[in-house]
C-alpha atoms as one frame of an Amber mdcrd trajectory, in Angstrom:
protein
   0.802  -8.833   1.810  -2.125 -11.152  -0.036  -5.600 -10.029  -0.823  -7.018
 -10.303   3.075  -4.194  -8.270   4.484  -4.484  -5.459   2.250  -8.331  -5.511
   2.613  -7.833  -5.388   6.543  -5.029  -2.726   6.230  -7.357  -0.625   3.605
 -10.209  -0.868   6.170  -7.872   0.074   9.571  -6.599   3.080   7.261 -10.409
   4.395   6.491 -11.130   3.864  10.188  -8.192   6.221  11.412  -8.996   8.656
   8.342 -12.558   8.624  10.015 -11.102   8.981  13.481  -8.702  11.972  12.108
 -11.250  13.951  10.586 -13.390  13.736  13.813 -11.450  14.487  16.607  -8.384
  16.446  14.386  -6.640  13.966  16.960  -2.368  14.040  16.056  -2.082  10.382
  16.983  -5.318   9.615  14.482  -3.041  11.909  11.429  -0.092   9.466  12.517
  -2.062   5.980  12.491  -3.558   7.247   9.514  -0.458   8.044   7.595   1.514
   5.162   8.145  -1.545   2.995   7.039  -1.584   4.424   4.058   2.136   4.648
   3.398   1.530   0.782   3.970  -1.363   0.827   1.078   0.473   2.986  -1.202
   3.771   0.484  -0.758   1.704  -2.529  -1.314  -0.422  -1.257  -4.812   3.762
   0.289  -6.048   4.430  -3.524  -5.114   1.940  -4.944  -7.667   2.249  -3.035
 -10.294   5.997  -3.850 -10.420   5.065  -8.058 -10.256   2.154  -6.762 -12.913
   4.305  -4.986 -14.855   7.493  -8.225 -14.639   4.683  -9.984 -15.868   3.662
  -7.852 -18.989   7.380  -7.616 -19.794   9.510 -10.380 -19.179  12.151  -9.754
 -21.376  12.508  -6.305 -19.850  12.421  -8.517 -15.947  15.336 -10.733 -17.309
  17.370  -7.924 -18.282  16.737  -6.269 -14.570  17.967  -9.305 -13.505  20.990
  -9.989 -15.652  22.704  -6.772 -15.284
């Protein structure tokens, strides 16, 4: 996901939050999960390329073994 996807994704997720906590609607609580399931996999998916980064020997080892 680059930068404009996640924005987009971040924004859809505070619109269905919004939605949820207006109408209690079940189908706003599902959007609005699995939006942020999708934000919560994308910032676990930079901090392990941030984190490869920071510690390359520790990345080659990951990828020796």
């Amino acid at each position: 996901m680059n930068s404009k996807e996640f924005f987009q994704t971040v924004e859809r997720m505070r619109a269905s939050q919004r939605e949820y906590f207006r109408t209690r609607s079940g189908a706003a609580l599902r959007d609005s999960k699995r939006l942020e399931r999708a934000v919560d996999e994308e910032i676990e998916r930079v901090h392990r390329i941030l984190d490869a980064r920071r510690n390359p020997e520790l990345n080659f080892n990951k990828t020796q073994a």
